[in-house]
PyMOL Python script that loads the backbone (N, CA, C, O; Angstrom):
from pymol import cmd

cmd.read_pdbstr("""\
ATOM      1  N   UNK A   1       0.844  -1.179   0.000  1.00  0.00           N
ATOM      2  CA  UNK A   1       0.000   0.000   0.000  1.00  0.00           C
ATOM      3  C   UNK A   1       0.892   1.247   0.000  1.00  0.00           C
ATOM      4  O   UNK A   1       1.711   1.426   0.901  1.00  0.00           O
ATOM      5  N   UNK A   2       0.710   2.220  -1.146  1.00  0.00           N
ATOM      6  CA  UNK A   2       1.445   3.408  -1.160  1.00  0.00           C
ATOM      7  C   UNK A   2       1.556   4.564  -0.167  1.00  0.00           C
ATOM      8  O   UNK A   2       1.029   5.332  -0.972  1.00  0.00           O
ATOM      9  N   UNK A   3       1.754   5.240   0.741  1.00  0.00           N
ATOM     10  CA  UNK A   3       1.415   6.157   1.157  1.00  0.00           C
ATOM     11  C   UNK A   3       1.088   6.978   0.426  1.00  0.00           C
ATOM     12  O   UNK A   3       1.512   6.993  -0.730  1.00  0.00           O
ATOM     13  N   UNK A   4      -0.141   8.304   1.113  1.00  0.00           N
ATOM     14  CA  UNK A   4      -0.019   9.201   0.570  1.00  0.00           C
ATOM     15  C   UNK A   4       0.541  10.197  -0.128  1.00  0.00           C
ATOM     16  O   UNK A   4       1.637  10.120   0.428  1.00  0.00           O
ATOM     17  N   UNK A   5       0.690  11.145  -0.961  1.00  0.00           N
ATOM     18  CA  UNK A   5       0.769  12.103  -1.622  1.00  0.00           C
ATOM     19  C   UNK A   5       1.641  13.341  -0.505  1.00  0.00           C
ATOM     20  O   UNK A   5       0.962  13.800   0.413  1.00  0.00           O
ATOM     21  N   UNK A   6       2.438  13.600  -0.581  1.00  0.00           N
ATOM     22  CA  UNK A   6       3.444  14.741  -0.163  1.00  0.00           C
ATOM     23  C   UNK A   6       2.087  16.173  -0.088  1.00  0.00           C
ATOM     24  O   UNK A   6       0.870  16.258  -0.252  1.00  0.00           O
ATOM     25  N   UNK A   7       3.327  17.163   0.287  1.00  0.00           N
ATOM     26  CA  UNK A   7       2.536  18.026  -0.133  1.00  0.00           C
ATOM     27  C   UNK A   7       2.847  18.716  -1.401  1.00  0.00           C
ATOM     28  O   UNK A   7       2.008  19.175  -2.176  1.00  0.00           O
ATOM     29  N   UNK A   8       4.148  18.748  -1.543  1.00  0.00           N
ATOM     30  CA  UNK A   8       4.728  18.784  -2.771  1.00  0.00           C
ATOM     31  C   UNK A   8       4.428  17.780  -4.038  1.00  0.00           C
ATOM     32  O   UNK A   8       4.965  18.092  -5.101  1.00  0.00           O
ATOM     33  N   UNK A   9       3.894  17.005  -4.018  1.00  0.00           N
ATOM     34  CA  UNK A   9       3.268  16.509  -4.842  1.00  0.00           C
ATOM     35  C   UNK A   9       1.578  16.895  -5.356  1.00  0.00           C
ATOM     36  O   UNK A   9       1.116  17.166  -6.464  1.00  0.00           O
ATOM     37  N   UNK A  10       1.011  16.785  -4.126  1.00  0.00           N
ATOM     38  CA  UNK A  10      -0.219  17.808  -4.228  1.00  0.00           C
ATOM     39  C   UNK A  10      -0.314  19.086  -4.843  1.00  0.00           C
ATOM     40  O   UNK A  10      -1.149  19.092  -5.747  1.00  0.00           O
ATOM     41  N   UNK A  11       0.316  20.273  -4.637  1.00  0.00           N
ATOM     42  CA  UNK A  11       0.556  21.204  -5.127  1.00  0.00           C
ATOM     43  C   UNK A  11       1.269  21.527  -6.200  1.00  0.00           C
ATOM     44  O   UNK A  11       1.504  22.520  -6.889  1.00  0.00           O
ATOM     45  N   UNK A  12       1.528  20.478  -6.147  1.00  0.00           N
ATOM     46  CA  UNK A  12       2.588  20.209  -8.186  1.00  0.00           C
ATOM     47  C   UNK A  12       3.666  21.650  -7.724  1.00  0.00           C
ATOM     48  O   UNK A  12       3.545  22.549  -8.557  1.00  0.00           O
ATOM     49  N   UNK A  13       4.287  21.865  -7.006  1.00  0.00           N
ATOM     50  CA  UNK A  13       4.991  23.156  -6.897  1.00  0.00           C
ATOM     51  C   UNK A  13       6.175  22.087  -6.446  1.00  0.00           C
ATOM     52  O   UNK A  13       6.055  20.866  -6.345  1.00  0.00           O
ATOM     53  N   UNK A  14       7.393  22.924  -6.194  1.00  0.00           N
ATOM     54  CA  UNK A  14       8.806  22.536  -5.467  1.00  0.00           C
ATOM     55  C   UNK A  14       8.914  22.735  -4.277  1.00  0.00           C
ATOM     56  O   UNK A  14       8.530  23.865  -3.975  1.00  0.00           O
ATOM     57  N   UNK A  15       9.368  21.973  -3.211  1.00  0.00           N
ATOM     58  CA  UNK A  15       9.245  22.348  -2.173  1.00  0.00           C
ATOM     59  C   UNK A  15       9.851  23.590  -1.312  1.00  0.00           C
ATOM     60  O   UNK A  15       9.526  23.891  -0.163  1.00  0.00           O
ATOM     61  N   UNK A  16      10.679  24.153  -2.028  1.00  0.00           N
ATOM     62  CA  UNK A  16      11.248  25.684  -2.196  1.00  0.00           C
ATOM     63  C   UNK A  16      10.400  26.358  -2.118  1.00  0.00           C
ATOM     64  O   UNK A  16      10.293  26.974  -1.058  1.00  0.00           O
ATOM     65  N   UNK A  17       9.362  26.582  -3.209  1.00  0.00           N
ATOM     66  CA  UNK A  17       8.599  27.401  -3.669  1.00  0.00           C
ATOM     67  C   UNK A  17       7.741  27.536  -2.337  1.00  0.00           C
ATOM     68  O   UNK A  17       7.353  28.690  -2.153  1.00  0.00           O
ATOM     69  N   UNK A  18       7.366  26.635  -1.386  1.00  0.00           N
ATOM     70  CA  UNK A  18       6.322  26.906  -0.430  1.00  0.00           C
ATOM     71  C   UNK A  18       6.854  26.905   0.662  1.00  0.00           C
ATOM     72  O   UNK A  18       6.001  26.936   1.549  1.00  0.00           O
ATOM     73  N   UNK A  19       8.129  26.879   1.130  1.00  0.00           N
ATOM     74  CA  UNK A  19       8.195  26.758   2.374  1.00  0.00           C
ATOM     75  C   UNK A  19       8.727  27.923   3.568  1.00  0.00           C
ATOM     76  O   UNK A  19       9.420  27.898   4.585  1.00  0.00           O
ATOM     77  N   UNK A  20       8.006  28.876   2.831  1.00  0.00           N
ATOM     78  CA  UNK A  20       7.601  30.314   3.611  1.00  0.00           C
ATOM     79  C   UNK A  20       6.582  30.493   4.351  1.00  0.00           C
ATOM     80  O   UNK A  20       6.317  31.082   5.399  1.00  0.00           O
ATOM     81  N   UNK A  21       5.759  29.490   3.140  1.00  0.00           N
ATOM     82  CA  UNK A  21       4.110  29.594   3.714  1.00  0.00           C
ATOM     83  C   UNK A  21       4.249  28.466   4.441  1.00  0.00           C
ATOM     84  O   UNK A  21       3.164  28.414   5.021  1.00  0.00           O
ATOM     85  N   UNK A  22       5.001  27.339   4.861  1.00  0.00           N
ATOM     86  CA  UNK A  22       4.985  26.575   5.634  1.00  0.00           C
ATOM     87  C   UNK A  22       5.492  27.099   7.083  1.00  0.00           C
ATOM     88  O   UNK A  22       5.025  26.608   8.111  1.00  0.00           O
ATOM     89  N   UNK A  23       6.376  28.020   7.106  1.00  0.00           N
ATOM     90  CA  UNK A  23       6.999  28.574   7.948  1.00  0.00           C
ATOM     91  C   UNK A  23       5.721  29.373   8.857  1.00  0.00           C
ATOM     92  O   UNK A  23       5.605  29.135  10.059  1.00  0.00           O
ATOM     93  N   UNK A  24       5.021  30.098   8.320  1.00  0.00           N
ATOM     94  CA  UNK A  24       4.060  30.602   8.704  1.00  0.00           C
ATOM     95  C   UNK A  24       2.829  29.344   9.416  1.00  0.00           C
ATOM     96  O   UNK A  24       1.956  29.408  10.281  1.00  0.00           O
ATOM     97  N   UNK A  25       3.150  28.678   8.855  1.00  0.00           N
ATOM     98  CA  UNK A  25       1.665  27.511   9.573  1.00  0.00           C
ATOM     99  C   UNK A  25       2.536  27.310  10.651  1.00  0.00           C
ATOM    100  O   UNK A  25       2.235  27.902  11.688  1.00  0.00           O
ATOM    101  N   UNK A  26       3.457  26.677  10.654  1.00  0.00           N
ATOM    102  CA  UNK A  26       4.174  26.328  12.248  1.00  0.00           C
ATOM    103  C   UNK A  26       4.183  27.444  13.460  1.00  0.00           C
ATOM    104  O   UNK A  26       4.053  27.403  14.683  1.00  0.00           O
ATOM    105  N   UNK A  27       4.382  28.360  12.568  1.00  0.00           N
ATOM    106  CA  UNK A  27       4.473  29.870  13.602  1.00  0.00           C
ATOM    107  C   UNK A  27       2.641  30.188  13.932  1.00  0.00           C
ATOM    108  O   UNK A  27       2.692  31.229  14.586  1.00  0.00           O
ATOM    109  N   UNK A  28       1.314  29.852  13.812  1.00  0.00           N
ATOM    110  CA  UNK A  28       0.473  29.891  13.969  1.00  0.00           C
ATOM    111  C   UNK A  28       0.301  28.907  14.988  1.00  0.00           C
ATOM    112  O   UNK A  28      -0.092  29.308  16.084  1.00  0.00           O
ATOM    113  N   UNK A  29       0.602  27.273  14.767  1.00  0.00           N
ATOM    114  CA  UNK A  29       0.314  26.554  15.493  1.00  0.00           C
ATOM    115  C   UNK A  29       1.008  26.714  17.006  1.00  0.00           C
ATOM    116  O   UNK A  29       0.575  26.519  18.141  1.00  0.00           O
ATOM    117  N   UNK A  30       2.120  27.104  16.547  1.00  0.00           N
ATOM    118  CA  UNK A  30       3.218  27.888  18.073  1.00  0.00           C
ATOM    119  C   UNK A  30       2.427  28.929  18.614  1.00  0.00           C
ATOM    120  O   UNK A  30       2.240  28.914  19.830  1.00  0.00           O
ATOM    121  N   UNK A  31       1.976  29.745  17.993  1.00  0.00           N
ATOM    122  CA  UNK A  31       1.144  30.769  18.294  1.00  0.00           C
ATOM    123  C   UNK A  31      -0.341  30.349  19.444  1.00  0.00           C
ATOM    124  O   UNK A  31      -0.648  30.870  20.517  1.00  0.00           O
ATOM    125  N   UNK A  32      -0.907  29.397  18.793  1.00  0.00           N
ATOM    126  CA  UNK A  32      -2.047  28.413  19.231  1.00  0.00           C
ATOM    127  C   UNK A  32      -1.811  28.284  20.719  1.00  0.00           C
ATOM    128  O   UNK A  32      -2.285  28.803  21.729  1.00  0.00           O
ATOM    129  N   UNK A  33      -0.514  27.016  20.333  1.00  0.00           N
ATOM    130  CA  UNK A  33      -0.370  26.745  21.890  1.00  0.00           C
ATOM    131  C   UNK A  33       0.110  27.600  22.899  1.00  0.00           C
ATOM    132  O   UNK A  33      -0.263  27.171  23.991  1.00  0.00           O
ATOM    133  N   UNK A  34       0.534  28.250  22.961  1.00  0.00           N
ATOM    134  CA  UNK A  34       1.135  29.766  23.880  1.00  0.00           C
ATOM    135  C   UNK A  34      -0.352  30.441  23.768  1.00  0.00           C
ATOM    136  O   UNK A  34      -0.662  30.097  24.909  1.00  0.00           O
ATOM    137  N   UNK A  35      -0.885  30.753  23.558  1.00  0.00           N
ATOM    138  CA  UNK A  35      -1.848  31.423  23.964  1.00  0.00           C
ATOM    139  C   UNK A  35      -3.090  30.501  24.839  1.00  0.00           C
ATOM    140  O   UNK A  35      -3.571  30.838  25.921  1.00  0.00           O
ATOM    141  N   UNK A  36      -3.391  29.457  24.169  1.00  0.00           N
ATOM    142  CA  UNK A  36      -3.978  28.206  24.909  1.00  0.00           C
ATOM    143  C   UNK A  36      -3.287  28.065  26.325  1.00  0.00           C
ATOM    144  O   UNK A  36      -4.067  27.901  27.263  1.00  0.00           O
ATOM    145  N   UNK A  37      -1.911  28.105  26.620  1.00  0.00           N
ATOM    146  CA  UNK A  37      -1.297  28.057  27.681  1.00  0.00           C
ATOM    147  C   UNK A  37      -1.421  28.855  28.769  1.00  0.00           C
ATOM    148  O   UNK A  37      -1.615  28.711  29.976  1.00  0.00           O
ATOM    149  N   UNK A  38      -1.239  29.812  27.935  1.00  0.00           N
ATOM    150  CA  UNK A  38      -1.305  31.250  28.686  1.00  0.00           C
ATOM    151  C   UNK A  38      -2.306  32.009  29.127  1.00  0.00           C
ATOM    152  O   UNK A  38      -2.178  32.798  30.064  1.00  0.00           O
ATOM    153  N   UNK A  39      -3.827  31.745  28.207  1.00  0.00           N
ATOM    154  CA  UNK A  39      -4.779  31.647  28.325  1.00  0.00           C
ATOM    155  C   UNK A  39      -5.420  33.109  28.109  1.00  0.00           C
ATOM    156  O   UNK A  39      -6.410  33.530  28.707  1.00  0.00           O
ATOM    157  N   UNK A  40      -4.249  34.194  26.599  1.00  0.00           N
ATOM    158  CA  UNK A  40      -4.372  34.897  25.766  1.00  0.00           C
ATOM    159  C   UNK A  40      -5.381  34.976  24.920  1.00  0.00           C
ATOM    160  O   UNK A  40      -5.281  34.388  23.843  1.00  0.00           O
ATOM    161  N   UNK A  41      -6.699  35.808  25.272  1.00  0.00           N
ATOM    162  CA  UNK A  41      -7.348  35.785  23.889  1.00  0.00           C
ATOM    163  C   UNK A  41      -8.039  36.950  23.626  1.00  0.00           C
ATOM    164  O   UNK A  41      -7.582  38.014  24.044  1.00  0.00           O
ATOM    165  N   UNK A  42      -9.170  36.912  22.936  1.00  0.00           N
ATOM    166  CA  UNK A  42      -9.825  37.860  22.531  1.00  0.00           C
ATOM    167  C   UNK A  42     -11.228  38.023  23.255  1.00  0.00           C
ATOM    168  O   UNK A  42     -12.201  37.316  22.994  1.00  0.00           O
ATOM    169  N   UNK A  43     -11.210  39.193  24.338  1.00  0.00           N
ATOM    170  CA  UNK A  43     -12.125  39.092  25.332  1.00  0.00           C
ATOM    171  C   UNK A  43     -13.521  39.562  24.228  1.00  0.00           C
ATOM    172  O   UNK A  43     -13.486  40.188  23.169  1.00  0.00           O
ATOM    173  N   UNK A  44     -14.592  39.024  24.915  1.00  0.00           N
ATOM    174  CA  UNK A  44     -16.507  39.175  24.666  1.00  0.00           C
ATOM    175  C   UNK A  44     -16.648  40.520  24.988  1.00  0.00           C
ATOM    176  O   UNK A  44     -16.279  40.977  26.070  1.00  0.00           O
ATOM    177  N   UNK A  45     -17.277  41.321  23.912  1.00  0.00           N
ATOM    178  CA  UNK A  45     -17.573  42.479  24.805  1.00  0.00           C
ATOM    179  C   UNK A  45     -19.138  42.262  25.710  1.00  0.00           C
ATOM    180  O   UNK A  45     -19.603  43.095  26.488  1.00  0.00           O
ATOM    181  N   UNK A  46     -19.644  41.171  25.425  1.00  0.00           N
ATOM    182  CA  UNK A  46     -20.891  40.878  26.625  1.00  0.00           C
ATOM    183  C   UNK A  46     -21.586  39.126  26.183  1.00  0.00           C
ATOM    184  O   UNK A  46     -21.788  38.566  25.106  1.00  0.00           O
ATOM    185  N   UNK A  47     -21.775  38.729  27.583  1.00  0.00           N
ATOM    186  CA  UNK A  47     -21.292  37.144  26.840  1.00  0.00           C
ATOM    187  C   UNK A  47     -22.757  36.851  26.531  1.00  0.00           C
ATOM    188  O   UNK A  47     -23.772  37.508  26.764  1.00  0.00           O
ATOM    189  N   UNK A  48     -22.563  35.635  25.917  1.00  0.00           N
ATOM    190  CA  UNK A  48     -23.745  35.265  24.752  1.00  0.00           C
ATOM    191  C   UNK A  48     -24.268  34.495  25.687  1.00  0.00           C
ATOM    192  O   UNK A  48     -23.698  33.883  26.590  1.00  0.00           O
ATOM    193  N   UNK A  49     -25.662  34.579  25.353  1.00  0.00           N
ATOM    194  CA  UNK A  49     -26.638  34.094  26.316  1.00  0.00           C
ATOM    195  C   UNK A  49     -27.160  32.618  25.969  1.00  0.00           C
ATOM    196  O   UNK A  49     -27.303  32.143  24.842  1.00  0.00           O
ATOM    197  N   UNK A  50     -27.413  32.002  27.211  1.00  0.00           N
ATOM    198  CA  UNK A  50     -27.867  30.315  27.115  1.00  0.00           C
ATOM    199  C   UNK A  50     -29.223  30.108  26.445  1.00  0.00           C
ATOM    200  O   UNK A  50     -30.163  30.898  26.353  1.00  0.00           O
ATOM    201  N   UNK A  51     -29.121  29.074  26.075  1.00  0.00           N
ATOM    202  CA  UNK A  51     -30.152  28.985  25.247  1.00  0.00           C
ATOM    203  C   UNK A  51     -31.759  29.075  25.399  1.00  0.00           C
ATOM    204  O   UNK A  51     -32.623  29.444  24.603  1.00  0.00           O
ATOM    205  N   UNK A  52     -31.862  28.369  27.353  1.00  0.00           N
ATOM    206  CA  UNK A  52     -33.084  28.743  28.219  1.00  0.00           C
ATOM    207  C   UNK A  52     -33.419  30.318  28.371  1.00  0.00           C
ATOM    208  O   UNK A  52     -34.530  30.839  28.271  1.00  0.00           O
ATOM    209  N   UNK A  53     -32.385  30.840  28.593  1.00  0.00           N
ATOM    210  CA  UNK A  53     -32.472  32.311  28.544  1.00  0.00           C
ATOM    211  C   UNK A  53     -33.001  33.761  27.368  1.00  0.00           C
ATOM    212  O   UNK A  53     -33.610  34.822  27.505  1.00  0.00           O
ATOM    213  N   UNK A  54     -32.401  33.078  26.339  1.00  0.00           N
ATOM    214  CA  UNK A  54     -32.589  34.074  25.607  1.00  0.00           C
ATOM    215  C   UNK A  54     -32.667  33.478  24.042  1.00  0.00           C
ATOM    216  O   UNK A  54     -31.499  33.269  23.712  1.00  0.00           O
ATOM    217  N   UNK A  55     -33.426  33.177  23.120  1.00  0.00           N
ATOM    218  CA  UNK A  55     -32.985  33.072  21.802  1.00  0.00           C
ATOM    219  C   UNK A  55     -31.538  33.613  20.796  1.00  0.00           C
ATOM    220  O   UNK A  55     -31.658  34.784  20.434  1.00  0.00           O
ATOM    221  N   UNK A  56     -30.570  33.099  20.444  1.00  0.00           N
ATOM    222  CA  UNK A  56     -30.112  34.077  19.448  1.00  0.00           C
ATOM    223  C   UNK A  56     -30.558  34.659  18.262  1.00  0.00           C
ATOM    224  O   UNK A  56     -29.701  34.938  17.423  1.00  0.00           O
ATOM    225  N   UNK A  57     -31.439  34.839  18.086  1.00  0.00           N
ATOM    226  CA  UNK A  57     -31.687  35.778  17.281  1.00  0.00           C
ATOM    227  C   UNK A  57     -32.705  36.928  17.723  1.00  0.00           C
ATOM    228  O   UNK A  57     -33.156  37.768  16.944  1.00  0.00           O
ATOM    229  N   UNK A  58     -33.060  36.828  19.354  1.00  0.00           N
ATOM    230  CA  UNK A  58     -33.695  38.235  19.568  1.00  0.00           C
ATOM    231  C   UNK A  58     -32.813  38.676  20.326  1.00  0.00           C
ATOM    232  O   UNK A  58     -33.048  39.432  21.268  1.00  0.00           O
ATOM    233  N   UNK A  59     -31.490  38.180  19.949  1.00  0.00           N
ATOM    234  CA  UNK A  59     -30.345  39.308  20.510  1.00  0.00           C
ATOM    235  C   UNK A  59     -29.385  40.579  19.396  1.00  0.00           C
ATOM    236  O   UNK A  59     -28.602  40.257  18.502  1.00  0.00           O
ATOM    237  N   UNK A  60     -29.595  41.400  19.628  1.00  0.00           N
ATOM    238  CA  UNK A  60     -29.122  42.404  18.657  1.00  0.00           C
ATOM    239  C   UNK A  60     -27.825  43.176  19.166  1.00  0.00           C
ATOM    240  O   UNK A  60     -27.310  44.047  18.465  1.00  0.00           O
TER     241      UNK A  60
END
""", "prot")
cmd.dss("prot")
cmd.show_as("cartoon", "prot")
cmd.util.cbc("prot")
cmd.orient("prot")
């Protein structure tokens, strides 16, 4: 049974050609976990209401 397909094969490109943009996915996923860790994010400006409580959509 063959393994899969590279990614360089997928993309019919050289693996030169992409591995800037690969550089960048690793630096996201690094990014991910340090903030997951750290527990960095992007605060609610008012939190969303449960579902007994309030419908979402008669919230505006």
């Amino acid at each position: 049974m063959r393994p899969p397909p590279g990614t360089s094969a997928t993309l019919g490109a050289a693996t030169a050609a992409y591995a800037a943009y690969a550089l960048l996915h690793h630096f996201g996923v690094i990014t991910a976990v340090i903030c997951g860790y750290t527990g960095f994010g992007i605060a609610r400006r008012k939190p969303v209401p449960r579902a007994a409580e309030e419908p979402l959509w008669a919230v505006a």
